[in-house]
C-alpha positions as CSV (number, residue, x, y, z in Angstrom):
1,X,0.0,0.0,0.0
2,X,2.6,2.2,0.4
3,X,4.3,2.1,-2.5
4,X,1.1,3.6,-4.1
5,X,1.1,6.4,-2.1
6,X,4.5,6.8,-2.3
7,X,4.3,6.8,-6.0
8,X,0.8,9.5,-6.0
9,X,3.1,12.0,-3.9
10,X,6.2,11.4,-5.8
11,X,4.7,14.2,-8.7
12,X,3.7,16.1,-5.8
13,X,5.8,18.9,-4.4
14,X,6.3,18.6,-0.8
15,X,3.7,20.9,1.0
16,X,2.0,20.8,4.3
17,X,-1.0,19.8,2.7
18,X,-0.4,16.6,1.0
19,X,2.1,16.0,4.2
20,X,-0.8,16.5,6.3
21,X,-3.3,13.9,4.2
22,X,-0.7,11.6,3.8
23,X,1.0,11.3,7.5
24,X,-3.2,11.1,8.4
25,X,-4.3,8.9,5.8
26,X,-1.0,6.5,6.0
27,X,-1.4,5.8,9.4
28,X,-4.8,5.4,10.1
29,X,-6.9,4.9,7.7
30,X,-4.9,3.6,5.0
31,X,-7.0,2.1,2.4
32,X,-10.0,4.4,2.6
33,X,-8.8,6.8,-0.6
34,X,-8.2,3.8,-2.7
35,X,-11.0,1.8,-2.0
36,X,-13.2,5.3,-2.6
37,X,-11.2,5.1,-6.1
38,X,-12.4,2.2,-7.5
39,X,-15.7,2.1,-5.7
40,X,-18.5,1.9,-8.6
41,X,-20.8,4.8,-7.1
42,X,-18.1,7.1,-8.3
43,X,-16.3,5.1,-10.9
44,X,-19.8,4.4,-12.5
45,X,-21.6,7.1,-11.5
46,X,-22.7,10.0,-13.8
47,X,-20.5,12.9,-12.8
48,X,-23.7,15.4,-11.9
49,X,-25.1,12.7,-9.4
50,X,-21.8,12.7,-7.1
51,X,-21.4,15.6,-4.5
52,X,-18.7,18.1,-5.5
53,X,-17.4,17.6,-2.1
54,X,-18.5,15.5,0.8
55,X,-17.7,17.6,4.2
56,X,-19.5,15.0,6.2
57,X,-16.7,12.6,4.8
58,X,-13.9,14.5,4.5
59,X,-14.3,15.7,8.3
60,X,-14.6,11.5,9.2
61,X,-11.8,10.6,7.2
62,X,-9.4,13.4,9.0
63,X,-10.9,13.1,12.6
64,X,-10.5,16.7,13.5
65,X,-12.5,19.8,12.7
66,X,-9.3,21.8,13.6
67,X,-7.4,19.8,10.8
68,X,-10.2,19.7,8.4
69,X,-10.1,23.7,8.7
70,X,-6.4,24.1,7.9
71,X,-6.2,21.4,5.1
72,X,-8.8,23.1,3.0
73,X,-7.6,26.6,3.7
74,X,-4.5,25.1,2.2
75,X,-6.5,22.9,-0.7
76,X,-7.4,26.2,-2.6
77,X,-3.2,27.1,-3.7
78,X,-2.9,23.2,-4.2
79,X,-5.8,22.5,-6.5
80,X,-4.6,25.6,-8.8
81,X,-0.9,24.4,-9.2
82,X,-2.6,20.7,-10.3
83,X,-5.3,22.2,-12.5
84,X,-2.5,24.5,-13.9
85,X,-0.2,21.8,-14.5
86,X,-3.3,19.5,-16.0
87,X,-4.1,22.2,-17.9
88,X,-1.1,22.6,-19.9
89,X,-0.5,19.0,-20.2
90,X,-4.1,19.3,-22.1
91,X,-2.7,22.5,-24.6
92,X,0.4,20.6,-25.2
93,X,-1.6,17.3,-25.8
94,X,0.8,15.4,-24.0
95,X,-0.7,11.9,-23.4
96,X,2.0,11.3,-20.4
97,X,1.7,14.2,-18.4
98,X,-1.9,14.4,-18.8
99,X,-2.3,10.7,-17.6
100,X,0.5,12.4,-14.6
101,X,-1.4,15.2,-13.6
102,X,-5.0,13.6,-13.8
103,X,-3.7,10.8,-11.9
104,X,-2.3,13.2,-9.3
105,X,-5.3,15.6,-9.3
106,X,-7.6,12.5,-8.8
107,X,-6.0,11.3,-5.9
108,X,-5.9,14.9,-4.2
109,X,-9.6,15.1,-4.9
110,X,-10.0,11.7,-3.3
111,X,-8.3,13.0,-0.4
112,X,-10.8,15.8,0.2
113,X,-13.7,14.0,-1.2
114,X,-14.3,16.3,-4.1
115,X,-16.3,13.7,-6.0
116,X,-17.3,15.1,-8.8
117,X,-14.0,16.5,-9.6
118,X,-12.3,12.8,-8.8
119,X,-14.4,11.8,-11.6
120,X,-13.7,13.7,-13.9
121,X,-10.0,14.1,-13.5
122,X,-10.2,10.2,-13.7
123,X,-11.6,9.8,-16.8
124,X,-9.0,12.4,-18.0
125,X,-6.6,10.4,-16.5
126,X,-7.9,6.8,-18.4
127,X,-7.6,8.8,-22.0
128,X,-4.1,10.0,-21.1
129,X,-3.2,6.3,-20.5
130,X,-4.3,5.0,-23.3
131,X,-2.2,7.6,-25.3
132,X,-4.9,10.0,-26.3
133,X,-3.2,13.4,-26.0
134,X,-6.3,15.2,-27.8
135,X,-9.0,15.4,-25.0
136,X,-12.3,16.3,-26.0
137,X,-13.3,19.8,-25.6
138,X,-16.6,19.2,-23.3
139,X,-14.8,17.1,-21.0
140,X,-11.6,19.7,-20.5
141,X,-14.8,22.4,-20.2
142,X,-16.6,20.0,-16.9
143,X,-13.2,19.9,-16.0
144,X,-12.7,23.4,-15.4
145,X,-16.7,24.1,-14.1
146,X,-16.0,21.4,-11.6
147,X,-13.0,22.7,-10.0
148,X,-14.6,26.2,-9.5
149,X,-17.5,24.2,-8.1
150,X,-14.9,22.6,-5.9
151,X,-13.3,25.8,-5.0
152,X,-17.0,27.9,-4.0
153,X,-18.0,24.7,-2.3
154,X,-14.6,24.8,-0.3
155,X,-15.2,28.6,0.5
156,X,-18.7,28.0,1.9
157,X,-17.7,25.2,4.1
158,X,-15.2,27.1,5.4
159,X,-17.3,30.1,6.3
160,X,-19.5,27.3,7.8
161,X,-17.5,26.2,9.9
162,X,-15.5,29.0,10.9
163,X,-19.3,31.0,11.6
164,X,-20.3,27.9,13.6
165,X,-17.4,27.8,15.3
166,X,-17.2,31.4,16.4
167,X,-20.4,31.3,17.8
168,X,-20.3,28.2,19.8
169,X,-16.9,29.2,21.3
């Protein structure tokens, strides 16, 4: 198992996010983003049926409120640099380092339970393997309408919780 994490965070620069999931999800719950990978409600699942992310999930999977708050402050900066990177990778219809990126984007989405965007980025992902460098327009469009849903559905969760907070404090 670990030489698949090992291998997800390899394209990944070092950053206290992705520290932070992987130290958490290494040591104590270690098969819960794989097995949500290959689960069929997402893998056949029609993307607008998933949640674009799953607080309730996300919040179980990390164990602390206080954690869950700082990872997705942090998630914002992260998701940008992959989606840049993806991006790119889709211009320059490189077949390699769009399988790369979608494969690394997919398992950072599975880390925060952004389903929708997991989805996506994974059927990106299975085109890139297979050598196809020329990804179709409406699918590199979803792409980019479910990562801004990703990022508003982030900001509100955080206001969320941070309002909630402040008043029960």
């Amino acid at each position: 198992m670990k030489d698949a994490y090992e291998s997800l965070y390899s394209y990944i620069p070092a950053c206290p996010l992705m520290n932070t999931l992987k130290n958490t999800l290494m040591t104590k719950k270690e098969t819960v983003v794989e097995e949500r990978l290959v689960r069929s409600e997402i893998k056949d699942a029609p993307p607008n049926d998933l949640p674009i992310f799953d607080q309730n999930e996300f919040l179980e999977l990390i164990g602390d409120e206080d954690i869950m708050i700082g990872l997705l402050n942090d998630a914002p900066r992260h998701l940008s640099g992959l989606m840049e990177s993806l991006e790119t990778a889709i211009r320059e219809k490189n077949a390699e380092d769009i399988n790369r990126r979608a494969h690394t984007l997919k398992g950072m989405c599975a880390n925060i339970t952004a389903k929708r965007l997991l989805r996506t980025a994974a059927e990106i992902e299975q085109a890139g393997s297979k050598g196809i460098g020329d990804i179709d327009p409406e699918l590199t469009k979803r792409l980019k309408n479910e990562y801004e849903a990703v990022l508003t559905a982030i900001k509100l969760t955080l206001n969320e919780t941070l309002h909630s907070g402040a008043t029960s404090r």
